[in-house]
LUMNU-489460 format. One line per 5 residues: number of its first residue (from 1); their letters; for each residue x, y negated, z negated of C-alpha. Coordinates in steps of 0.02 Angstrom, whole numbers, padded with zeros to 5 digits. Each point is the difference from the previous one (the first is absolute). Example, Ala and Ser with C-alpha at 12.3 -4.5 7.8 and 13.67 -1.06 7.14 Angstrom:
<sites>
1 = AS = 00615:00225:-00390; 00069:-00172:00033;
</sites>
This chain:
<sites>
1 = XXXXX = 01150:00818:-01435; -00091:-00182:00046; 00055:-00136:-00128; -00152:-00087:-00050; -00005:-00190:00061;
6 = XXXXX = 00066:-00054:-00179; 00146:00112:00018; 00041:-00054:00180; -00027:-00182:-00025; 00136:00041:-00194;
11 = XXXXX = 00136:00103:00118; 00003:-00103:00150; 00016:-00172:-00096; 00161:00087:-00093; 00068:00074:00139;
16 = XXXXX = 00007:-00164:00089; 00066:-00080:-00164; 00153:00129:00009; 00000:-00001:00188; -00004:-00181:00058;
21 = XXXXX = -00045:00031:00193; 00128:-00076:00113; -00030:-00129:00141; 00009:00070:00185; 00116:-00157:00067;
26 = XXXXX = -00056:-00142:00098; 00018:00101:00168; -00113:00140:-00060; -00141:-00123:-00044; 00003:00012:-00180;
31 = XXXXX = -00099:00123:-00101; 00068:00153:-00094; 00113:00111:00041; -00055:00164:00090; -00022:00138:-00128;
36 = XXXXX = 00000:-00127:-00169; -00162:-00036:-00102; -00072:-00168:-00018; -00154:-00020:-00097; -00140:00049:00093;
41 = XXXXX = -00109:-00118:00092; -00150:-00036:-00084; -00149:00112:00068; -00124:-00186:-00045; -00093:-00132:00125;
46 = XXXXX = 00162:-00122:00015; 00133:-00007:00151; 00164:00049:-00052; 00137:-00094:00091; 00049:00159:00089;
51 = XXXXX = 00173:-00066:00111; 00087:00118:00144; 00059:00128:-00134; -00086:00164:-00083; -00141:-00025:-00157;
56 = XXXXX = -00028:00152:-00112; -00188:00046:-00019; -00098:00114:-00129; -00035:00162:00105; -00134:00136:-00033;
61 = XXXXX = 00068:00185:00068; -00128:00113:00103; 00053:00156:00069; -00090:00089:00150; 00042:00135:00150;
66 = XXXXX = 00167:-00001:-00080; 00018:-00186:00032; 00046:-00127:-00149; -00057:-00170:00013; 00000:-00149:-00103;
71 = XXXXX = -00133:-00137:-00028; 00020:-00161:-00048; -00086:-00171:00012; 00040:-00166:00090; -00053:-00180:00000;
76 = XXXXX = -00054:-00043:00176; 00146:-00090:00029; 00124:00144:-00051; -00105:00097:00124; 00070:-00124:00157;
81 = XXXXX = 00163:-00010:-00079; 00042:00218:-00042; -00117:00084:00138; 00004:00000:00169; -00047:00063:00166;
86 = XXXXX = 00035:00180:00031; 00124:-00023:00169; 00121:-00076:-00115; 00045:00193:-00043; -00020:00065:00201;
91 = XXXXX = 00141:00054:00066; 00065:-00131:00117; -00025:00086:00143; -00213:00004:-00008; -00021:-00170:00012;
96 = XXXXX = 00051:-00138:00138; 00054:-00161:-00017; -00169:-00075:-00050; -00037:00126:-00144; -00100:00106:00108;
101 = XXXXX = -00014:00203:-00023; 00083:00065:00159; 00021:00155:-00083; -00174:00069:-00100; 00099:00164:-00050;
106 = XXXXX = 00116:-00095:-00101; -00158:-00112:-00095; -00106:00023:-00138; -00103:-00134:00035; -00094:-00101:00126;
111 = XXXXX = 00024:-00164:00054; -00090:-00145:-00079; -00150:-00039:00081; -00002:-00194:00025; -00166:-00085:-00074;
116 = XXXXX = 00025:00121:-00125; 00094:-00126:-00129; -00103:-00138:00027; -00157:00107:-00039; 00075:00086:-00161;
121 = XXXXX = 00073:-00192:-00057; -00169:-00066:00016; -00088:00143:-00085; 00136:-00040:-00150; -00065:-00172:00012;
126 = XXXXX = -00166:00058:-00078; -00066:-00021:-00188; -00019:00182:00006; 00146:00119:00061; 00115:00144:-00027;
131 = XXXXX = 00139:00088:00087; 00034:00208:-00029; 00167:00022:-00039; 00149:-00011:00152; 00108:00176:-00001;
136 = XXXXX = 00169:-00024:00063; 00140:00095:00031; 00170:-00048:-00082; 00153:-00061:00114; 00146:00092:-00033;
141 = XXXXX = 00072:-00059:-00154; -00135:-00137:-00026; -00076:00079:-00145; 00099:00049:-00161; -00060:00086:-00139;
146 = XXXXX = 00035:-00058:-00173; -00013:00061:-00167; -00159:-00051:-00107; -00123:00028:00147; 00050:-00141:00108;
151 = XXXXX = 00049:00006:00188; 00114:-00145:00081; -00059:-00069:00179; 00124:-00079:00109; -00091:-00143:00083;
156 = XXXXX = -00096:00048:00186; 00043:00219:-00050; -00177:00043:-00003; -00074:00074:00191; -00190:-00014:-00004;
161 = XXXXX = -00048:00181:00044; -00193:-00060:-00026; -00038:-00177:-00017; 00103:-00089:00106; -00149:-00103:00067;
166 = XXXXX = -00054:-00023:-00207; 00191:-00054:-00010; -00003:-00122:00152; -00157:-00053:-00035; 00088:-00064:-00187;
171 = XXXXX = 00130:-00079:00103; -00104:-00089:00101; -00090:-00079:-00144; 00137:-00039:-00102; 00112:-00100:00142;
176 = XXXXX = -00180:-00119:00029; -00010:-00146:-00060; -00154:00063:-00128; 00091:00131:-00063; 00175:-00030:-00032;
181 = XXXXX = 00131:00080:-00110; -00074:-00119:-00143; -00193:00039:00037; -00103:00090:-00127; -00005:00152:00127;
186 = XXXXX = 00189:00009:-00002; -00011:00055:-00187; -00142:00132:00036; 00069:00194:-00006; -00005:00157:00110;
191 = XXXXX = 00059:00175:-00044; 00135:00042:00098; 00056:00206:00014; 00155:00032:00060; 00045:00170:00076;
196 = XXXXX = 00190:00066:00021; 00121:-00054:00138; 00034:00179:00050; -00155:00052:00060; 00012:00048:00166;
201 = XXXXX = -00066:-00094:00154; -00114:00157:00023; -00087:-00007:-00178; -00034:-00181:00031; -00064:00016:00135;
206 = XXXXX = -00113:00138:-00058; -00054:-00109:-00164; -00024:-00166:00115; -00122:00117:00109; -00089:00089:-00176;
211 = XXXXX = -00028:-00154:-00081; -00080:-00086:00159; -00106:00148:00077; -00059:00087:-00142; -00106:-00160:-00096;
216 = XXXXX = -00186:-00001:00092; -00075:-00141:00039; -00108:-00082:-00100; -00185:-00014:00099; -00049:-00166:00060;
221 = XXXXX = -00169:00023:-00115; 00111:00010:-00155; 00110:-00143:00040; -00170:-00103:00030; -00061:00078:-00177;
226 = XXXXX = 00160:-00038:-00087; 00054:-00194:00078; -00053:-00132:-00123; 00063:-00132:00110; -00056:00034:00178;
231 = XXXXX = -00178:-00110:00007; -00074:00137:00100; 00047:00122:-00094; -00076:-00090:-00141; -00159:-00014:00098;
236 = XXXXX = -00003:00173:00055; -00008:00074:-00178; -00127:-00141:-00042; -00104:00084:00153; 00021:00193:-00106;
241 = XXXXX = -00051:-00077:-00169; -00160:-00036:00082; 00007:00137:00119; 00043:00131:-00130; -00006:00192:00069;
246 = XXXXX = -00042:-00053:00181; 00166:-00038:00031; 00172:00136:00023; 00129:-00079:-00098; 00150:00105:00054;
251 = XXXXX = -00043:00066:00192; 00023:-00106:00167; -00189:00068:00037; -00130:00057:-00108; 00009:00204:00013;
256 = XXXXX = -00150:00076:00084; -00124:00078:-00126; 00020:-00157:-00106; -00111:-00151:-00026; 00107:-00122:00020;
261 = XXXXX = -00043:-00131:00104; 00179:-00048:00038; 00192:-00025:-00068; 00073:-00108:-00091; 00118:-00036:00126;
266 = XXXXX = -00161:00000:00125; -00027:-00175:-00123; 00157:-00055:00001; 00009:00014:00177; -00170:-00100:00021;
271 = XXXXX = 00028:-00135:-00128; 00179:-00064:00095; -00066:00003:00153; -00136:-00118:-00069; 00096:-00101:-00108;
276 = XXXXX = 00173:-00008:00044; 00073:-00164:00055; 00098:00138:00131; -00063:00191:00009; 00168:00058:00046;
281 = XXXXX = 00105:-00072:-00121; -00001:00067:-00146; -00012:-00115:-00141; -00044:-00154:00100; -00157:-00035:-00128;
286 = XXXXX = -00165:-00044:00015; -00048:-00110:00124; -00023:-00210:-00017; -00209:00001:-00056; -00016:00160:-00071;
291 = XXXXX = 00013:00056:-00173; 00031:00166:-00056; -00171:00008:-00068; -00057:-00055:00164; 00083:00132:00084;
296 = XXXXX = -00079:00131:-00144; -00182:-00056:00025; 00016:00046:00190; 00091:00141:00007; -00107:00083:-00148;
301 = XXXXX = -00133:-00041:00118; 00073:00098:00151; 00011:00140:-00103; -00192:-00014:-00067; -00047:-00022:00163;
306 = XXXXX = 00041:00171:00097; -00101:00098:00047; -00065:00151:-00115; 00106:-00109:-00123; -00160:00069:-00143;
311 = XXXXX = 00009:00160:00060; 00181:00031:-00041; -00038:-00112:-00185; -00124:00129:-00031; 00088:00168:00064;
316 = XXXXX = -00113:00040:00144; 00128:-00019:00140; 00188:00029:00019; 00149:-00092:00090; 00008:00137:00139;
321 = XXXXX = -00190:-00044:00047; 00025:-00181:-00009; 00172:00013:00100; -00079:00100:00129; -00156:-00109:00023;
326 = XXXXX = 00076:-00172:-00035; 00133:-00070:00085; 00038:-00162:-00148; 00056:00149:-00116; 00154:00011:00084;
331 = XXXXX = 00188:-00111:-00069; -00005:-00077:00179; -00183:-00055:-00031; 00048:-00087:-00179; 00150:-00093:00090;
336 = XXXXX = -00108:-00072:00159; -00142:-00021:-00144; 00120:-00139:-00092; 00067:-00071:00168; -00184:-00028:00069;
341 = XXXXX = -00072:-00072:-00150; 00151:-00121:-00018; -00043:-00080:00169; -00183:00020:00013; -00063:-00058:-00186;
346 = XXXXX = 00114:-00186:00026; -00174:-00058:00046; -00071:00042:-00155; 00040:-00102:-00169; 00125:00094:-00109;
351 = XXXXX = -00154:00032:-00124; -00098:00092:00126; 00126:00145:00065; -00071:00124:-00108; -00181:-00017:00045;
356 = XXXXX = 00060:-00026:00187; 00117:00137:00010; -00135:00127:-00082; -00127:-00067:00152; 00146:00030:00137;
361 = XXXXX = 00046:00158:-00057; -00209:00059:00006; -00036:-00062:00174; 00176:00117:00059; -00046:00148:00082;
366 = XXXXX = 00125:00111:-00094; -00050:00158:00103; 00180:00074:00060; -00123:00082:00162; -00021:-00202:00036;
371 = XXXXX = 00087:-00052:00177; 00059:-00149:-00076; 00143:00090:-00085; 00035:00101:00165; 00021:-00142:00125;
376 = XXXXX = 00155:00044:00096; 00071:-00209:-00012; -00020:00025:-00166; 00031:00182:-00071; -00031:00035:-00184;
381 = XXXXX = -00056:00172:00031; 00132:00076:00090; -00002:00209:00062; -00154:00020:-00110; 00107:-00091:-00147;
386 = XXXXX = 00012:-00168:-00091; 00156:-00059:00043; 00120:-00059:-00159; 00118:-00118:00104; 00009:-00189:00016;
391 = XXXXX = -00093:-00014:00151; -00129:00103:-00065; -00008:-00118:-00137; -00011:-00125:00093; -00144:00040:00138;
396 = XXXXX = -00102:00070:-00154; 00018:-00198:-00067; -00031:-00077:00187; -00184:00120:00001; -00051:-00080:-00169;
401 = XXXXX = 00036:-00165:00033; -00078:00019:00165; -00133:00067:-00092; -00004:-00111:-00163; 00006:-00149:00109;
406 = XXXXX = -00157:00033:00083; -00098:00061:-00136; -00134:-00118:-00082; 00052:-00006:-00174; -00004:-00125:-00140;
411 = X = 00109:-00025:-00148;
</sites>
């Protein structure tokens, strides 16, 4: 049976007063001796001065498939200093002299993807952020179990299994010059589980594989609906408060016998390539002139502005009829939307775009039949169908701004 934290916290403090834990020598790099209790290290926000040699931890047990595991928590900093990169435990033969996987049959894991790091240390660098636990496989004789539900880690015998890109990421933070082993982010804490040493290279495989094919992704449309901190985002679900129903909050595209108008990634879509200081980077921000509310006003006005827009308010026609009829209900037709108007309305005062934007979008003849669309320089109908690539994209944009350009509009 479980002591209860009291208990624990009563046996261990006695057991270290009748066991005083003996030094590892000089050579060993200090620490505690392999097998002996120390007092456990404090599961709190504060760096423990964790040297070369093993620190005991509080460990929860889990049991499943017939495979005991153990999970415990570390600061940041114990993270660099106990965990490490799963071809530490390949067998010498998989990898060459650079660290590389010659040999995938012998690996449970793939090799870290480069930017990858850089991308997770700057996400860390946010307000907002938080990590899923690392699971790591135990070197042999790295991890010791001890009485009063503790487990002692040797320093660097954890092998990420999954999260060895969460783990490097940590790294790369820590060893910059913002987030050193003294920074506020080097006391933050990360559940750590640790599965057995003698699993074999086959069942970690298998698990590495599980755990990374079976999780779906989540659709871009709920990513835009959940992200607080994207500006777009932000916008976009500004757009569906006023939008309400008209707009399919979890699809790519509106489904057929629906009302809806468009998606919400059909918005999101639309308001970057408006607004965005650079379409194709994601998180570049809104561009120098614009505010979001800016951006808002004129895509909300886009929107208003297609045609049978009332009819689909009021229920009389359906996305498949509009689809079929009109070629701007299309994603490629919200993207060159944003990229035309973000040229063509810098003639305009900032003030104006919504009022000039809802004239350039009535004088377009939206007809998909229309030979503009079909012009073989510049194919956006391709085989009968809209086509959904860059190019596409882009000679939809080119026919607007043509278009826009020439048109006799006032803001």
């Amino acid at each position: 049976m479980s002591l209860t934290k009291e208990q624990r916290e009563e046996a261990i403090k006695k057991f270290v007063k009748d066991n005083p834990a003996k030094k590892l020598d000089q050579a060993q790099g200090g620490g505690v001796a392999h097998g002996e209790i120390k007092e456990p290290v404090k599961q709190v926000a504060q760096v423990e001065a964790v040297d070369a040699g093993p620190s005991t931890f509080y460990a929860l047990d889990s049991s499943m498939a017939g495979i005991d595991a153990h999970v415990i928590i570390m600061t940041m900093k114990q993270v660099v200093d106990y965990v490490t990169y799963a071809s530490d435990l390949y067998d010498p033969s998989a990898i060459d002299e650079k660290g590389k996987v010659i040999d995938p049959l012998q690996s449970f894991q793939r090799n870290i993807t480069p930017n990858r790091p850089k991308i997770i240390a700057d996400y860390l660098r946010k307000e907002l952020h938080f990590l899923p636990p690392i699971i790591c496989i135990a070197a042999p004789d790295g991890v010791t179990v001890g009485d009063y539900d503790t487990v002692t880690v040797a320093a660097r015998s954890l092998a990420a299994l999954d999260g060895q890109h969460r783990y490097a990421g940590i790294a790369s933070l820590l060893a910059s010059a913002d987030g050193g082993p003294d920074s506020d982010f080097a006391k933050e804490s990360l559940p750590i589980v640790i599965l057995p040493s003698d699993i074999s290279i086959e069942d970690r495989q298998q698990i590495f594989a599980d755990v990374n094919r079976n999780p779906k992704t989540v659709s871009k449309s709920l990513n835009i609906l959940f992200d607080h901190r994207d500006p777009f985002a932000i916008i976009s679900q500004a757009m569906v408060d006023s939008l309400g129903e008209m707009i399919d909050l979890t699809r790519t595209a509106p489904t057929a016998k629906s009302s809806n108008v468009a998606s919400l990634s059909n918005l999101y879509n639309l308001a970057v390539n408006f607004g965005a200081q650079s379409p194709s980077k994601h998180g570049s921000g809104i561009r120098e002139g614009l505010t979001s509310d800016n951006v808002l006003s004129t895509c909300l006005a886009v929107v208003e502005a297609l045609p049978s827009f009332d009819r689909m308010k009021s229920g009389h026609d359906t996305y498949a009829a509009c689809r079929a009829s009109f070629i701007c209900y299309s994603s490629t037709m919200f993207q060159a939307i944003g990229l035309a108007l973000s040229h063509v309305l810098k003639k305009w005062s900032i003030e104006s775009y919504a009022n000039a934007t809802a004239q350039l979008m009535a004088v377009t003849p939206w007809d998909i039949a229309n030979p503009i669309w079909h012009h073989e320089q510049t194919p956006v109908v391709v085989a009968g169908k809209i086509g959904t690539r860059k190019e596409n994209v882009s000679a939809a944009a080119a026919v607007l701004e043509n278009l826009w350009f020439q048109a006799n509009v006032t803001g």
